[in-house]
N, C-alpha and C positions, 0 to 999 in steps of 0.2 A: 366708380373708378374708371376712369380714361385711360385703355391698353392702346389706343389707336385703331380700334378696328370699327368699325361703322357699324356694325352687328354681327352677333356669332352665332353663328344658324347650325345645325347637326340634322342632318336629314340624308335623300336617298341619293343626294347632289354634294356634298359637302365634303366631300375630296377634291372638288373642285373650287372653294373655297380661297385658294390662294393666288389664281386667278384675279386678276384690277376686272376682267373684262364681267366677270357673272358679279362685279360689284354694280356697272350700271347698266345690267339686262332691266329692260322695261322701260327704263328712265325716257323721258324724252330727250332728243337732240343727241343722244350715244351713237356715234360712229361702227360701232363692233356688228347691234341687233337692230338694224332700224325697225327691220320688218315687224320685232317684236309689242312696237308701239302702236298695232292695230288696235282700234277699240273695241272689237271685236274678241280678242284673246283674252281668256280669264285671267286674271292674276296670276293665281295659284299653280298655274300652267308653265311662267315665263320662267322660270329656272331649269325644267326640265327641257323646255324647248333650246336655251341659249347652253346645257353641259351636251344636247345633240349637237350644235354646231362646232361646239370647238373640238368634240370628238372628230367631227368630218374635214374639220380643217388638219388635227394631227394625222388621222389617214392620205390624207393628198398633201404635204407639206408643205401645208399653208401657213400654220404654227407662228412663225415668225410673222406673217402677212397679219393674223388674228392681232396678235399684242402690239403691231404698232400701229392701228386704229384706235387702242387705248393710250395712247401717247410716247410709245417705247419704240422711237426711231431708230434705235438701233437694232433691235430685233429684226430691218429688214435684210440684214450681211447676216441673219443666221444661216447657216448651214445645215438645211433637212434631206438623209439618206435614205428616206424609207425606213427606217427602225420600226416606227409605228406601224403599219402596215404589213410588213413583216412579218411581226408579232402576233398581228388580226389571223393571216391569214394560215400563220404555224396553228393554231390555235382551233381555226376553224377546221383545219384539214386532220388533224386526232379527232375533232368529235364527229365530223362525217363520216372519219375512213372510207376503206376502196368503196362502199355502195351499199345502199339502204334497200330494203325490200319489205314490204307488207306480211304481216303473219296475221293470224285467225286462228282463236286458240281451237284445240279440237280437230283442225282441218285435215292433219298428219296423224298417222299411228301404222306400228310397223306391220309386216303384212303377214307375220303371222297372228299377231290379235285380230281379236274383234273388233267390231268396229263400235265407239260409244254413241247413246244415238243421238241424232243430231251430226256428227259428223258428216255427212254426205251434205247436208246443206252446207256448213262452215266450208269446208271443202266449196263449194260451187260458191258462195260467199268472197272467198279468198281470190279465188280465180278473177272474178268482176273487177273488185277492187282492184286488181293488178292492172286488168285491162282499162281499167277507168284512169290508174296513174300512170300509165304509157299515153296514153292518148291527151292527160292533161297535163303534159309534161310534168312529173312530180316531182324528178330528181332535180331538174332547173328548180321549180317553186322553192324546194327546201335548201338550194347553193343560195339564193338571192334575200330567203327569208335568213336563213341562218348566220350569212354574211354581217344582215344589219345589225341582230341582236348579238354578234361577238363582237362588233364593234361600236353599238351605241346600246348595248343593255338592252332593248325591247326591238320585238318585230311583229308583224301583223296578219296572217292570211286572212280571206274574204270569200265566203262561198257563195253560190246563185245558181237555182236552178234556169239554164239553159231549154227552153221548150224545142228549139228547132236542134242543138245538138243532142237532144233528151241523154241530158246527165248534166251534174253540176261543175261547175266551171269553177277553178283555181284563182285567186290573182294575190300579191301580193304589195303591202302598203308601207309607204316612210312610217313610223312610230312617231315623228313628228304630227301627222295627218288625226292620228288617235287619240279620241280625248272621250273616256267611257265616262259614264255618271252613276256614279254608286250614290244608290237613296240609304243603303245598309251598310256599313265600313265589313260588318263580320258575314255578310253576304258570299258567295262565292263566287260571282257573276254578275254584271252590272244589268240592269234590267232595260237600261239605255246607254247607246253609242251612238255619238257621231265620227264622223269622217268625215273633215275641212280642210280647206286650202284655200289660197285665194288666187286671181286670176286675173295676169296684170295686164293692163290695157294695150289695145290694139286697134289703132287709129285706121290702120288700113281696112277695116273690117266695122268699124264703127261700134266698135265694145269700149263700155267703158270698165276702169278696174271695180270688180266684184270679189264678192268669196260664195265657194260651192260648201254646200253642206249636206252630204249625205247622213240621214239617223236611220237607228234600227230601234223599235221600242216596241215592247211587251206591256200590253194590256189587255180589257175585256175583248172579248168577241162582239158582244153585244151595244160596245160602247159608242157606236158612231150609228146605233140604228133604236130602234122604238122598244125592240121586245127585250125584255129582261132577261137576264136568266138563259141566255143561249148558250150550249155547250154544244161541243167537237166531237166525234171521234177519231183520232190519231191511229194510223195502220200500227203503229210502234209500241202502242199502249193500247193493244184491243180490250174492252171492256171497264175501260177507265177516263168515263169521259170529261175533258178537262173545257174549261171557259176562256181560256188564255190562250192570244194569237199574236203574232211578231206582224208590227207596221212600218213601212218602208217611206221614205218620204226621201224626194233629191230635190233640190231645188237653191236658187241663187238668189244674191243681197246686191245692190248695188253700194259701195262704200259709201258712198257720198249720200246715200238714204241713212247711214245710222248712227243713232245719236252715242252718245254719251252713254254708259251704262247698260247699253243692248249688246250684252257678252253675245257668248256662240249658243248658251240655253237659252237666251230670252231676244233670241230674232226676231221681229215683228213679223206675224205671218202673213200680215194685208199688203206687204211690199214686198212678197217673195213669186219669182218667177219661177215656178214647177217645172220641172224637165218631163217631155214624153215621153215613153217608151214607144219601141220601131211598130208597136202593133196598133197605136193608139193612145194608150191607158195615158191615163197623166201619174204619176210620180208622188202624188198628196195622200198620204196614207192608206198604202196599197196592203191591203191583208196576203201576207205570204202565205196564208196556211200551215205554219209551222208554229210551234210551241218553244222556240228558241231565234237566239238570237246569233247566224252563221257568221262570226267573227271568231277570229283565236288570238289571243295574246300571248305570244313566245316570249317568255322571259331565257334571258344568258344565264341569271343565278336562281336558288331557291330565295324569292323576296324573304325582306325578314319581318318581322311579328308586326299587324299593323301597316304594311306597306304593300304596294299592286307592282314595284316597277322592278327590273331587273339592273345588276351591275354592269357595266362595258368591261373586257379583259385587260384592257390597259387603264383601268381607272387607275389604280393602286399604283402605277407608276409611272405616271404623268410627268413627274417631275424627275424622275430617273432619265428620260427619254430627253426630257429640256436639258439635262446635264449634258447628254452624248453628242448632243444639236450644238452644245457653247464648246464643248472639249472639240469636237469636228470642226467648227469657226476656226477654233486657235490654231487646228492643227494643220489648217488650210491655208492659214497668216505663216506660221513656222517653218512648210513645205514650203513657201516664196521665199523667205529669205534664204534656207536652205539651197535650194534650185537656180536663184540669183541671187547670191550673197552682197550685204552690201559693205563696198569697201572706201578705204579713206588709204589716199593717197599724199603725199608729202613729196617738197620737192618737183612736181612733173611740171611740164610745160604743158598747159593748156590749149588749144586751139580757140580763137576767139573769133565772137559773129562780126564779119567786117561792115552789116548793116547797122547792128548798135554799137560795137566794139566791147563788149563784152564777153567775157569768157564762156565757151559752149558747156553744158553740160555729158558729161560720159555718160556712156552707156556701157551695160555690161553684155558683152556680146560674143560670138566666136569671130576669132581674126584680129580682136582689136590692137592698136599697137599704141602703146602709150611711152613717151618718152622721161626718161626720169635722170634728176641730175647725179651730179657724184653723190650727193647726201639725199638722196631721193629712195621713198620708203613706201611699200604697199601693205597693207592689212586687210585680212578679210574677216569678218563677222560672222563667226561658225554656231551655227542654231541647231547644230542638227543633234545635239544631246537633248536639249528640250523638245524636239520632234519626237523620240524617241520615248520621252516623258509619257508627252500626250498620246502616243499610239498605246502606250501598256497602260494608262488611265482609258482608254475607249472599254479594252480588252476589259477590263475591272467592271467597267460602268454594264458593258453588255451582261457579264456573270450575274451583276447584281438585279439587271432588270431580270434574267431570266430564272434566276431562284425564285424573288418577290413576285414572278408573275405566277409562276410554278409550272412553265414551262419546261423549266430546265437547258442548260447546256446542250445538255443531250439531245431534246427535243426541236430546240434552234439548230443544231448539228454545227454545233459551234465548240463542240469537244473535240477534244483531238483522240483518235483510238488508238493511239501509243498509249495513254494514260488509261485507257479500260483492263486490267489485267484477265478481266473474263465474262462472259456472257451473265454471269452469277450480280456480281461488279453492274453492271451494266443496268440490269434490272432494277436494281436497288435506286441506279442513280436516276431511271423511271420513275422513282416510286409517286413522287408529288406531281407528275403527268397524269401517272393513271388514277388518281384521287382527282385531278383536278375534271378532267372527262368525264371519270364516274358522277362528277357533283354534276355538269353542265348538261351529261344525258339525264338523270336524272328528275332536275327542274324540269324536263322537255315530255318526260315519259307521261303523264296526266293528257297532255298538252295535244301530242298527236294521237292519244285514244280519242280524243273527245272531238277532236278532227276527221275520224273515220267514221265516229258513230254521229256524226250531223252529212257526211257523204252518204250514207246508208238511207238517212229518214230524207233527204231529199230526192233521193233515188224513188222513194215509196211514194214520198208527197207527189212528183210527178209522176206514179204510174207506168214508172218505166218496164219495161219488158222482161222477166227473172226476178224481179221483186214482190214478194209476196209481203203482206201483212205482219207482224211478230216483232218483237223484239232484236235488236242491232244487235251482231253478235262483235264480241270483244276483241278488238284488232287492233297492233301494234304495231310502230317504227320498228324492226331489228336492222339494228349496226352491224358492221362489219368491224374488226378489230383494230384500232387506230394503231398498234404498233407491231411494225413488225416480227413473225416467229421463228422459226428455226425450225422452215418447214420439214427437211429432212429425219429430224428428231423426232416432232411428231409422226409423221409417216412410221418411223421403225416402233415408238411407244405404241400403234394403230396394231401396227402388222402382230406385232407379239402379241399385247391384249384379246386381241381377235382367234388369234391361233390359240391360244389358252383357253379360250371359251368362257373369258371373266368381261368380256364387252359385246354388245349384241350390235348385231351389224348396220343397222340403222345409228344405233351412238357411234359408231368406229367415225361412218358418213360423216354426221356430224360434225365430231373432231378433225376431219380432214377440210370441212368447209369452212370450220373458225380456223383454221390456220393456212387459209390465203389459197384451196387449190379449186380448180374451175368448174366448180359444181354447180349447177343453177336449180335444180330441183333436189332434193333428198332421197323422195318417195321414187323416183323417175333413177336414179342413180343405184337405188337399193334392187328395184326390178330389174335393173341392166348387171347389176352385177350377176345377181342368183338364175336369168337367165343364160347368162354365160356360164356360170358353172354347169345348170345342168347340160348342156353343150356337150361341155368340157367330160362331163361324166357319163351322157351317151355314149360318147365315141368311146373311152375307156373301155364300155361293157363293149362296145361292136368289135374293138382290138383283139379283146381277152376271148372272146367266143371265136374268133376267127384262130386265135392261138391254139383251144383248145381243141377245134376244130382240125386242123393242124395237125394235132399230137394223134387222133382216133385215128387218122387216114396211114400216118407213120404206124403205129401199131397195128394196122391189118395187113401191111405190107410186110412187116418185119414177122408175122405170124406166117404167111406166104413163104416165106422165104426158110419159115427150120428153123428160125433163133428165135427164142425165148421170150415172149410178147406178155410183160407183168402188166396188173393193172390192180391198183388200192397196193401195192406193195408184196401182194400174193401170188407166186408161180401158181398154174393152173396147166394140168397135164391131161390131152384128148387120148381118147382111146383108140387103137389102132383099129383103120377100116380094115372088115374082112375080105380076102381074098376074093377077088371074082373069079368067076370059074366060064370056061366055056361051053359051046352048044352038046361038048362032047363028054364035058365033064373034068377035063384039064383047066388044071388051071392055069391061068397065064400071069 
């Protein structure tokens, strides 16, 4: 049965699906993807590469630009405000909140415990890692990584040990660039990755256009040399020696060398030019020394059953957004007539061109003076209730995008707080924000453990300074709280809690640093306090002793003097001295 649609595909793309333009991704002679007709690109590749682009053209609103390469010349009088973008960046800024920081379980424990052991390493573990992500800029790496997977569904980091900065080096990659090879669908990790691009020509330089192709591939130890049977020992896995090492290969294609059916897996390798590295090595299956493969794939969503790729946060309302883009056009058409109305006059005299002799055309202007007879009649064209239309249809269209995204009103900060009748209110109307964060850290939490525990083993693999041998201890992203709290509230919950003796003073901490106040260590904050106190309660004792002090000097004086000097509550009465007598026997 013929519905008209060319094919109906259901996959991890297919809300893109109504789109003309992902109708002729790959095709030859397509206006929209040329680039995606390399012979080079696998197939199965080309739909995810052409729902990146038009994601990146909704971001820069190009949107209109996109659809009329497909042949929708009117789409270039669309009107794009940023909504898209917008959206990205609402979005992104809940799941990073104010600032991300390294934790290491173990590392912390309050200072009257014990300590558990191992602690003292975790602890000195933690510390590196921090200084390792100051130094490789890590809060940038994860604004740049996190940016792309909220708004094209996947992003990339890339790790490398560094010999002259001896530590591993950060960098981040387009998700277009990424194309893993799973030999196993129910695998957890591809055993090979490339990273390609291609690299268009430069006359001045005498290049012709090629594509680079970085791969990372796990195989034997033994596989490129004579002796069978060679195993490793890994500092991370002491006494469990493994056979399996990660192969590094870079190296370049000239287009115009490859045929037909030499995807990006079956490059010819006798026509590939190897890049060096600065020390020498050539780049042709370089043994990393490592038992993995230093690549992370940040997914935006938790994939779903059977699939690798993540969601973009504006997939779902793709077409919400093309609504507010057509309602904005009209609105921008109905503001002109409005602002210059157009009017029909009757009756006036004309002023005429004396080079044709025909009649001039009016203009609507300030100052004009138009002449009109006895029976002479002006009309103007009032739009402005349809203006009025379309601005409370924007209003609509943005509600609707921001529920379906589940951002929220609230979260856009496109509510109005007349309408929040209370903080209680308020929270509620949160609710499908903080679900929607909790799902997006979430999918991430795997993601950057397994990103600190390949910084840790390449730390070891180079030998670097503070790295012992053992097992990667287990280190996490911690977030900061993406919405706003009511600091003052917590603080009084803190103060009472605390004074009741039902929260120990390291959880008060805590509590005071998930609710936004400027604590940068815990452990550093909990000794600062309790040294203050005792401080505070030396001086007490030096006060009360000098009082009491005080009070004895008063009571020997007031015994001096004949009045009555108690002490515990108890009058105490001295005996009268006796009489002295003189040399003569008188007394005196």
């Amino acid at each position: 049965m013929d519905v008209g649609l060319r094919q109906f595909v259901i996959d991890a793309w297919s809300w893109l699906n109504y789109k003309p333009v992902m109708a002729d991704a790959g095709r030859p002679g397509n206006r929209s993807f040329p680039e995606l007709v390399a012979s080079w690109l696998p197939p199965h590749e080309l739909r995810r590469l052409a729902a990146y682009k038009v994601l990146a053209a909704y971001d820069n609103n190009q949107a209109g630009q996109l659809a009329a390469t497909s042949g929708d010349e009117t789409a270039l009088e669309r009107r794009e405000l940023g909504d898209a973008a917008n959206l990205v960046d609402t979005a992104l800024g809940y799941l990073l909140g104010s600032e991300q920081k390294i934790a290491v379980e173990g590392a912390e424990h309050a200072d009257g415990e014990t300590p558990k052991p191992g602690s003292t390493e975790a602890a000195a573990a933690q510390e590196q890692l921090r200084k390792w992500a100051e130094k490789e800029l890590l809060t940038l790496r994860i604004q740049q990584a996190e940016r792309a997977a909220v708004l094209l569904g996947d992003s990339v980091f890339v790790l490398a040990w560094n010999p002259e900065k001896q530590r591993p080096t950060l960098r981040t990659y387009d998700p277009g660039f990424f194309f893993p090879q799973w030999e196993d669908e129910d695998a957890d990790f591809p055993t090979r990755v490339h990273l390609a691009w291609e690299l268009p020509e430069d006359e001045d330089a005498g290049l012709k256009a090629r594509v680079r192709r970085v791969t990372y591939e796990l195989g034997p130890i033994s596989e490129d040399i004579d002796v069978e049977g060679v195993v490793r020992q890994y500092p991370w896995e002491p006494g469990r020696p493994s056979n399996v090492t990660c192969y590094l290969t870079d190296a370049e294609w000239l287009l115009e060398d490859l045929k037909r059916g030499e995807t990006l897996d079956r490059l010819p390798m006798d026509k590939a030019a190897f890049r060096v590295r600065s020390d020498g090595t050539e780049l042709n299956r370089l043994d990393l020394m490592i038992d993995f493969v230093p690549v992370i794939h940040i997914t935006n969503t938790i994939p779903d059953g059977g699939e690798h790729w993540g969601r973009s946060a504006i997939a779902r309302v793709l077409q919400g957004l093309d609504e507010l883009a057509a309602t904005d056009s009209d609105s921008s058409a109905a503001s002109a007539t409005t602002g210059t109305p157009i009017i029909g006059l009757a009756g006036a005299r004309l002023p005429v061109d004396r080079a044709t002799g025909k009649p001039e055309q009016l203009k609507v202007e300030a100052g004009a003076v138009w002449q009109l007879g006895d029976s002479g009649r002006m009309d103007a064209l009032d739009t402005s209730s349809q203006l009025a239309e379309l601005r409370a249809r924007v209003e609509h269209l943005l509600d609707r995008v921001a529920s379906n995204s589940r951002v929220t009103a609230a979260g856009l900060g496109t509510l109005d707080a007349s309408e929040v009748p209370s903080g209680y209110a308020l929270k509620l109307a949160l609710g499908p924000l903080d679900a929607l964060v909790g799902a997006m850290r979430l999918a991430r939490e795997h993601k950057y453990r397994l990103l600190f525990k390949m910084v840790q083993r390449l730390f070891q693999a180079g030998r670097a300074e503070g790295w012992t041998a053992g097992e990667s201890f287990p280190a996490r992203l911690s977030w900061a709280p993406h919405t706003p709290t009511d600091r003052a509230a917590v603080l009084e919950e803190v103060v009472q809690a605390y004074g009741a003796g039902v929260l120990s003073l390291e959880t008060a901490v805590a509590m005071l640093m998930d609710a936004g106040y400027p604590i940068k260590d815990a452990s550093e904050e909990v000794a600062r306090i309790r040294a203050k106190a005792e401080q505070e309660a030396a001086i007490r004792m030096a006060e009360a002793a000098a009082r009491q002090g005080n009070g004895d000097d008063e009571e020997e004086q007031a015994g001096e003097d004949g009045a009555p000097a108690p002490r515990g509550g108890v009058e105490t009465k001295q005996k009268p001295k006796e009489a002295e007598r003189g040399p003569v026997g008188e007394s005196r």
